[in-house]
N, C-alpha and C positions, 0 to 999 in steps of 0.2 A: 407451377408458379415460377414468373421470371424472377429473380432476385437482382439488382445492380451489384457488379461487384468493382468496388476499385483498387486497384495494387499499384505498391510504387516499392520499386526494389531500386535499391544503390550499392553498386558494389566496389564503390573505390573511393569513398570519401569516409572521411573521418565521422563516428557519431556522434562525436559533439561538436560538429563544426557543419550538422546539414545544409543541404542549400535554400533557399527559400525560394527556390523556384521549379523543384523534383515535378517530374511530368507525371501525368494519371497515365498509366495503360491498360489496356484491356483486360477481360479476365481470362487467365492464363499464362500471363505473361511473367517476366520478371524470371526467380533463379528458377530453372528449369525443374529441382526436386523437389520442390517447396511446393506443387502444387496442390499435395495431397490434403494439406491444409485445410484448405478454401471446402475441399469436397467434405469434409468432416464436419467443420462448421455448420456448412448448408444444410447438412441432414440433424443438427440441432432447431436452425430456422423452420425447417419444413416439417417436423413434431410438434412445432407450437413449445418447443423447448425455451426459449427465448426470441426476443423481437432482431436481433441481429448481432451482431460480434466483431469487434476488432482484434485482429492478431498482428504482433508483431514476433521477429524474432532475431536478433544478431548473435554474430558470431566475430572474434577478433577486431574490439571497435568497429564492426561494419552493419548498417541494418541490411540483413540480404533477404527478408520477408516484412512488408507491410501490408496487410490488406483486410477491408472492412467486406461484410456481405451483411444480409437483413434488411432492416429497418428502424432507423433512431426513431420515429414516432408513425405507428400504421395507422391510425384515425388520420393523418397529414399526408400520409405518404409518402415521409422524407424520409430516403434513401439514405441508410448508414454511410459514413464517409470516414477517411482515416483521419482525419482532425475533431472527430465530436466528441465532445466534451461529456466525461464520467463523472460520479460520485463516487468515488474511490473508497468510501470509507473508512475500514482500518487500515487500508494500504496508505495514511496517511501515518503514523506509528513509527515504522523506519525515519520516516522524513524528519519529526517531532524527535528523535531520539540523535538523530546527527546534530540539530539544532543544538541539543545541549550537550554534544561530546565538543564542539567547535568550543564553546568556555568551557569546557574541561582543559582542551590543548591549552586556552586563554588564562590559565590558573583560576579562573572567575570561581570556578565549583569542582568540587568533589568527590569521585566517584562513594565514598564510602562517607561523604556528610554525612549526618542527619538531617535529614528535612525539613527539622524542625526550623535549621539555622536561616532558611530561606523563605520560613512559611511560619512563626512560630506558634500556629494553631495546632498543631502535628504534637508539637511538645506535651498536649495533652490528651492525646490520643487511645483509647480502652478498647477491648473486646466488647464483641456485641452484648456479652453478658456483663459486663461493669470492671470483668478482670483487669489487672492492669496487665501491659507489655514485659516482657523479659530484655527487650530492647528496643531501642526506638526504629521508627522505618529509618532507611538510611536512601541515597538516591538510588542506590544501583537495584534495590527492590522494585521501586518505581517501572526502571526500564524493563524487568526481563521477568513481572508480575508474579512476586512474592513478596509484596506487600502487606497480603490480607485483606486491600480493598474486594469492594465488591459492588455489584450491580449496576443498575447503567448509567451510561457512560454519556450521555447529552447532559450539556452546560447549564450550569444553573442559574443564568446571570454570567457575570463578568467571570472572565478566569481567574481574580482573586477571588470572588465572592464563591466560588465554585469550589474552588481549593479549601477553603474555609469546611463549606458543606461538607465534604468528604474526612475532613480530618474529624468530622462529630459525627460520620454514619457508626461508625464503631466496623471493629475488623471481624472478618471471618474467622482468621486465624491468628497466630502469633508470627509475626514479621520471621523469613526464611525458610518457616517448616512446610511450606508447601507452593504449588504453582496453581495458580487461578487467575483467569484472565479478568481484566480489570481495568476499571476508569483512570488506573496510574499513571499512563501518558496527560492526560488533563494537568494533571498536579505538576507532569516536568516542564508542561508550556509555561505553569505560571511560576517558576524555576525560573527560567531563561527569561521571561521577564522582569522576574527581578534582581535577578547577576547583570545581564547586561544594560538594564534601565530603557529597554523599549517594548513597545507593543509585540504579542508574539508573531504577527502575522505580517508587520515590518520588517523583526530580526528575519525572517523565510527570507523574503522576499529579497533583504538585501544581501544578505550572505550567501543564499543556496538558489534559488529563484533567478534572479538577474544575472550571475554569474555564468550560469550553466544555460541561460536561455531559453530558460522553463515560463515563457510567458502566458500559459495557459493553463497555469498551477496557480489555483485561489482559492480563498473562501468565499467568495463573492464577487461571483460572475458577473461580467459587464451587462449589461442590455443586448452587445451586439456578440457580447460570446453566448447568452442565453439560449438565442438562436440555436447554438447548437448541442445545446446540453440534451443527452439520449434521455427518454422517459423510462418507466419504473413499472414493470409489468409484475404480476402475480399469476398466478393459475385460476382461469375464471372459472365459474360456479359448476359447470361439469366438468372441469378439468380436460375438457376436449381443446381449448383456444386459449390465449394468453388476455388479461383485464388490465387498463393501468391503474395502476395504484399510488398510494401517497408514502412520504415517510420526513424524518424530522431530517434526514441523513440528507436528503437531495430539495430539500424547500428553498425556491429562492425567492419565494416572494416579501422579504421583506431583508434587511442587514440584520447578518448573522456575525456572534460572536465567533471568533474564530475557535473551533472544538480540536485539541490538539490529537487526540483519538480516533477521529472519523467524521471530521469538514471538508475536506479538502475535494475538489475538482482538478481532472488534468486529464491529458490525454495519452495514447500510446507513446507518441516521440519525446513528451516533456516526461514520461517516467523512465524511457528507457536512457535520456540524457544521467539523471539520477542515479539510474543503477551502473552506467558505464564508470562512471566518478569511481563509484564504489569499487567497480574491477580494477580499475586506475588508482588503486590506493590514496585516494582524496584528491585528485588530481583532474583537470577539465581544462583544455583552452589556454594549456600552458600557466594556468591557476591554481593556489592549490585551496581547495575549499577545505579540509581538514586534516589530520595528520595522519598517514599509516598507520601508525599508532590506534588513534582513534577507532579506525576500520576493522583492524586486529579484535579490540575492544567488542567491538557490537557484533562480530563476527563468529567469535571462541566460545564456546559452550560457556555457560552462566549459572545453567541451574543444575548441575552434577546429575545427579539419577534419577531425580524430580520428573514422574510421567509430565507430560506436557503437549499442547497443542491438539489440533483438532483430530490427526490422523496421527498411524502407528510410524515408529520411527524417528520421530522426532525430538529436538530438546529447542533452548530457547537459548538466544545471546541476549542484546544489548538493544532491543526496539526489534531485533530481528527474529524468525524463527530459523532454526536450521535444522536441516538433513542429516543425521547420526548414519540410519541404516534405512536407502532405498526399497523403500517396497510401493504395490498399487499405484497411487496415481504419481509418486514420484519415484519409481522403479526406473526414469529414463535419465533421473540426477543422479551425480556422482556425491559422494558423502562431502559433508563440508557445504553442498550448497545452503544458499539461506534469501530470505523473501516474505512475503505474506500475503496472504487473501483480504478482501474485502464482504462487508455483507453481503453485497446485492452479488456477489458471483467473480468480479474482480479479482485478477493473480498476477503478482509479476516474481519473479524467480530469477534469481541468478548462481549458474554455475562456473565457479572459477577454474573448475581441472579442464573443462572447455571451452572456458572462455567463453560463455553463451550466456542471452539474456532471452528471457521470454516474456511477452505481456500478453494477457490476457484481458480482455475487458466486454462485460455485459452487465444488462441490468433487469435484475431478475429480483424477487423474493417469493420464500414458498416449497424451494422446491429442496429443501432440504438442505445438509454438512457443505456447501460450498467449496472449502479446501479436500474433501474427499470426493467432490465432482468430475463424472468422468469425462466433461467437459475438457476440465485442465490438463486429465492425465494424457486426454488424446493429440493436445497441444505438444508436451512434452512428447513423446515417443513418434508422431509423425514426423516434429525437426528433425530430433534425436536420428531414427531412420532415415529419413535422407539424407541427411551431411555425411553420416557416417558412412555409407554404400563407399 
């Protein structure tokens, strides 16, 4: 099987200041250790493992690995390419959680509100069984999912009529005693729009979005970025080939409410714009999008001893998850990192003791734990090993 591969490495420009005219070259090109990459990937394409894959990866504000291999859509035969556009899923979460640390810095909100004060459907919020609460949710539950919400996480209507909905599903648990992941981001979009008194997918766009040059970060793709939105495979009926499939998470055929949990679309370079911000402690383009502070905030362990997240080692911050103690598929992160996966197979990871960002992007369902896929791991530790040599 030929595959197309394209690379575009830069190794002397600032990551948030790319150029928009980076050349395509061949495959093999680009940083000399980084190629082992591409050959890892391939032999996920060529198992029927997934339709194709974009990797990136920087180090020291630089991206010194970009490159796509596979297939954004095989019935078409278009060739994966490093600007197609993902369905990011919950790697939408982080994004949704800076959103509302930005009015935190703004005094607008609270970390230790209650939610009620912003939503006052919350105020009357029970246990699934009719119990009352010991306390009310407060926002910082929301962000780091010990809440007690529960189940899924698509919009029910608008984001207030949504927020509504969930404040009458009744909780699983009692607000702090435990970590469960959850439609909580939902409820911080309609937060943020009503601290700040705009659409949530406005505030994005104007505050984090535009500044950073993330033009290919939406909830709803244009027509002529459709084009390149990657398709959605599953594991077809003998499990020999990949089938495309559907889901609520990547529909664009009609205008979508923006889901602050798992709407969102973007690509390799507009997440790794994002996550650079984040190593640059709120900082982009000589701008600052939020406070140190803030970063500190979503960054510092949140849920004490609380097991959490999808694999071992792990605890959660503030929209983030983090790294406690390296093992498996992040056995190549130093502790302290922190990131998050997406359904369909999506990872982006940042570690700060090296300065290092990793993207990971495909679109797969079916095939099992995503954040425990050895997909990611092999992402992490082929960088990992070549930089370090």
């Amino acid at each position: 099987m030929t595959i197309r591969v394209r690379l575009i490495t830069i190794l002397a420009l600032a990551l948030t200041a790319l150029p928009c005219c980076a050349q395509d070259k061949e495959a093999g090109a680009g940083h000399p250790k980084l190629g082992g990459i591409d050959e890892r990937m391939q032999h996920y394409v060529d198992a029927q493992q997934t339709s194709g894959v974009v990797t990136l990866v920087a180090r020291d504000g630089q991206i010194v690995h970009l490159s796509a291999v596979g297939q954004a859509d095989i019935a078409a035969g278009q060739p994966m390419r490093t600007d197609s556009l993902f369905a990011i899923a919950s790697m939408t979460k982080p994004i949704s959680a800076a959103a509302l640390m930005i009015l935190v810095d703004e005094g607008k909100v609270k970390l230790d509100d209650p939610v009620s004060k912003y939503i006052p459907a919350f105020k009357n919020a029970k246990l699934k069984d009719g119990a009352p609460l010991k306390r009310e949710i407060i926002v910082r539950d929301l962000l780091r999912h010990t809440s007690g919400l529960g189940g899924d996480q698509q919009n029910q209507g608008t984001l207030a009529e949504t927020a509504d909905k969930l404040a009458a599903r009744g909780l699983d648990f009692q607000p702090g005693e435990r970590w469960q992941y959850s439609p909580g981001l939902n409820v911080i979009g309609r937060i943020v729009e009503v601290a700040s008194g705009q659409d949530f997918d406005k505030f994005l766009a104007e505050r984090i979005f535009n500044p950073l040059g993330m033009h290919d970060t939406t909830f709803n793709p244009t027509a002529k970025q459709q084009l390149r939105v990657v398709k959605l495979y599953q594991p077809s009926a003998d499990k020999k080939s990949l089938a495309a499939t559907t889901h609520w998470i990547n529909d664009t055929t009609s205008h979508r409410e923006p889901n602050p949990s798992g709407g969102l679309f973007s690509t390799a370079e507009d997440l790794a714009k994002f996550y650079q911000m984040c190593l640059d402690g709120g900082t982009a383009n000589g701008k600052r999008i939020m406070s140190e502070k803030a970063l500190q905030e979503m960054t510092t362990l949140q849920t004490g001893d609380l097991k959490t997240g999808f694999t071992d080692g792990n605890g959660w911050g503030l929209g983030f998850c983090l790294v406690r103690e390296p093992q498996g598929v992040s056995q190549s992160l130093s502790p302290g990192s922190f990131g998050h996966g997406g359904a369909f197979g999506t990872q982006g990871w940042i570690d700060p003791a090296k300065k290092m960002i990793y993207v990971l992007l495909i679109q797969r369902t079916g095939f099992g734990n995503s954040d425990g896929a050895k997909i990611r791991g092999d992402l992490h530790d082929a960088a990992v090993s070549a930089l370090e040599k």
